[in-house]
C-alpha positions in Angstrom: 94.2 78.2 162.3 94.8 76.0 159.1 92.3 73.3 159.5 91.4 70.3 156.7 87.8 70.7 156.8 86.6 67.7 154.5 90.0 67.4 152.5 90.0 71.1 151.8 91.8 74.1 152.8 89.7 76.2 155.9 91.7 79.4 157.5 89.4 79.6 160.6 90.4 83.4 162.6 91.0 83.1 166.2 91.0 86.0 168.5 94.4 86.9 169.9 94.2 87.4 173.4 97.8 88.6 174.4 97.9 91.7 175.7 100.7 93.1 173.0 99.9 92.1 170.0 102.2 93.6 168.0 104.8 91.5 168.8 102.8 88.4 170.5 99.9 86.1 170.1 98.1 83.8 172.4 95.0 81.7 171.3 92.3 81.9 173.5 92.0 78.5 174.9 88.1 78.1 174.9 88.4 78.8 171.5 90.7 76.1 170.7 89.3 73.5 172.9 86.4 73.7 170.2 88.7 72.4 167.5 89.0 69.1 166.5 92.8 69.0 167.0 92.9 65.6 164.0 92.0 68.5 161.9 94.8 71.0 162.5 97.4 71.2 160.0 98.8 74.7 161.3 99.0 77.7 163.2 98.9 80.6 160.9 100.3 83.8 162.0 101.6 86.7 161.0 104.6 89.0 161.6 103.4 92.5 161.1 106.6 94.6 161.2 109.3 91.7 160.1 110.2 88.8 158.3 108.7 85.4 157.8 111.2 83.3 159.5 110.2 81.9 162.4 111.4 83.1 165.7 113.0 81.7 168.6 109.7 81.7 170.5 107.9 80.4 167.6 109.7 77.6 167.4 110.0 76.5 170.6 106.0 76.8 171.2 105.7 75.0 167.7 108.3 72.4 169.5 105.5 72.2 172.5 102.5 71.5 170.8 103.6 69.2 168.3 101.8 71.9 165.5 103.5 73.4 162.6 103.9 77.7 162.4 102.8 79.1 159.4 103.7 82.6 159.4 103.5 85.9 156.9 106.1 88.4 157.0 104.9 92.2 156.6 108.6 93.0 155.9 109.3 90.4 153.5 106.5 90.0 152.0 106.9 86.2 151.9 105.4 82.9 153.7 107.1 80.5 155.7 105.7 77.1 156.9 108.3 75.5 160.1 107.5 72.0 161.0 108.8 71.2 164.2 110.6 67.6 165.0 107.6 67.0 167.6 105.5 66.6 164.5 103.7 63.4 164.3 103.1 62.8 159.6 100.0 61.6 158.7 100.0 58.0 156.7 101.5 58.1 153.4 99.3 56.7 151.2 95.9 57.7 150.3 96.2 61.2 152.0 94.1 64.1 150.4 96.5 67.0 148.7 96.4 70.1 150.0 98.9 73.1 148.9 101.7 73.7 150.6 100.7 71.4 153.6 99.4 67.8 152.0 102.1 67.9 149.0 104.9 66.5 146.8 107.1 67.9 149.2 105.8 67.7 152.2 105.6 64.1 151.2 109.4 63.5 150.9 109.3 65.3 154.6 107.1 62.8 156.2 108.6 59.5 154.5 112.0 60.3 155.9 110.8 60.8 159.2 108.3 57.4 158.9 110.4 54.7 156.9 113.6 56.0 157.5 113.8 58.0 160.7 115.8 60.7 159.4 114.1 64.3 159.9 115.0 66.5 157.7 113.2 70.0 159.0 116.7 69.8 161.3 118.1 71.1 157.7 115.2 72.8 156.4 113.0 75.1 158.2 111.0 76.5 155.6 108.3 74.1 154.1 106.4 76.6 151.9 106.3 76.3 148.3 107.4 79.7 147.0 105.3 81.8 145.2 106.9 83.8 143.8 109.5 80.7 142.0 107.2 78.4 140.1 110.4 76.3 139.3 111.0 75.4 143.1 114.2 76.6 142.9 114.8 76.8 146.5 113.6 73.1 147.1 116.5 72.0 145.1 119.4 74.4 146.3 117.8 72.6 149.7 118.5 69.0 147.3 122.0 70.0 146.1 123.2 70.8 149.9 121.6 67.8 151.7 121.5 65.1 148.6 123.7 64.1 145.8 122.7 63.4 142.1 123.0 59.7 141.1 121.5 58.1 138.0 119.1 55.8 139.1 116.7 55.3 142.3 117.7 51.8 143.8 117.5 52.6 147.4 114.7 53.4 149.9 114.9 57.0 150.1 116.0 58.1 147.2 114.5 61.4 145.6 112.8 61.7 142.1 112.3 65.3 140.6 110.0 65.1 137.7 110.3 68.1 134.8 106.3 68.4 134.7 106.7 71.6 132.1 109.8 72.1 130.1 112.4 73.3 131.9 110.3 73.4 135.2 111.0 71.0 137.9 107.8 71.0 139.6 106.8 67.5 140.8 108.9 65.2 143.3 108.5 61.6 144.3 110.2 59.0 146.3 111.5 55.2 145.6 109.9 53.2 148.4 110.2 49.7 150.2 107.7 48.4 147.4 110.1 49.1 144.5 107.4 51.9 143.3 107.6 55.7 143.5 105.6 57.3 145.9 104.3 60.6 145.5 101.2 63.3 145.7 99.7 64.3 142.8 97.9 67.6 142.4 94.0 67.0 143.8 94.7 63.1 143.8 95.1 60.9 146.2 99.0 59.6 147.2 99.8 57.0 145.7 102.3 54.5 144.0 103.4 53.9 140.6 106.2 52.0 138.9 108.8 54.0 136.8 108.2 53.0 134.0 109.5 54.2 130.4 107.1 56.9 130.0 107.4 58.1 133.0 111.1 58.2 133.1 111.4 60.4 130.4 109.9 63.2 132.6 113.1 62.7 135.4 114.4 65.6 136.1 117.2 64.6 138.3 117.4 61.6 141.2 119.1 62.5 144.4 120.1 60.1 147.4 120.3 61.8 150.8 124.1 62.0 151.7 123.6 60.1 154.9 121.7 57.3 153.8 124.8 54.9 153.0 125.7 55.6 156.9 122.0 54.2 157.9 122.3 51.4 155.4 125.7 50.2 157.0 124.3 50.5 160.5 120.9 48.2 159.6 123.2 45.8 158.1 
């Protein structure tokens, strides 16, 4: 299990009790019942003999519970973190950061789903920063098929990538109800800022999410 222990990352082992487990895991249940389940942020799992995408199964239990999948792929070599639409975000602001699960991006995840109702792991499944791509590449290919580019962030909902390192896109935030940008820091608290000058000459690129005129319309 990935648990936040005291705002920090604990992987706590849990024995798998299914009878194949090459293919198949199953918590035991006493063992779970001893967790505090506030403190969960995932199940982690691995898939010996293939890839890290989450299957059919693992989905569909991830569905049930309500619990995100993280999952290692032998074959692959590669992590992949599936949050299911059952998935209840913890409040934006003030949350603790912590990698890959309490994030920049994750952060964009869980304000669509709160202020705007719009959940975007229908689109994405995979939620793991890659490792192996410090720019985040894969984030924005995710950005350039769901989003457009515009030049400024005037709506709720609209997507700031900040260039943190030259020619490295590696920080996002997101223009909220207050007029501010909301985003997760590295081992800070979430919190709001303005744009201001400064800061804007770190944008990268601003995206709005290609539906959002079509929610816009229907609120007014």
């Amino acid at each position: 299990m990935v648990l936040n222990d005291s705002n920090k990352l604990k992987y706590k082992p849990l024995k798998n009790v299914h009878p194949i487990k090459e293919f198949n895991f199953l918590i035991d249940k006493f063992d779970y019942n001893k967790l505090n389940i506030n403190n969960i942020l995932a199940i982690f799992h691995s898939h010996p003999l293939g890839i890290s995408e989450p299957s059919d199964n693992d989905m569909r239990e991830s569905n049930n519970t309500g619990i995100p999948y993280y999952i290692y792929g032998g074959q692959d070599r590669t992590f992949s973190l599936f949050y299911p639409e059952t998935y209840s975000p913890k409040p934006l602001l003030s949350r603790s950061f912590l990698p890959e699960f309490q994030d920049c991006v994750t952060l964009i995840k869980d304000f669509f789903a709160i202020e705007l109702n719009i959940s975007l792991s229908k689109d994405i499944k995979n939620w793991a920063r890659r490792r192996h791509n410090k720019s985040n590449q894969d984030m924005l290919n995710y950005f350039n098929s769901l989003f457009y580019e515009i030049k400024k962030p005037e709506k709720v909902g609209d997507v700031i990538v900040f260039d943190i390192e030259k020619d490295r896109p590696m920080h996002l935030g997101v223009y909220n109800k207050s007029k501010k940008i909301l985003h997760q820091p590295n081992d800070q608290l979430s919190q709001e800022v303005y744009l201001t000058p400064e800061l804007s000459k770190k944008v990268y690129k601003i995206y709005r999410y290609k539906d959002l005129w079509r929610l816009n319309f229907m609120e007014n």
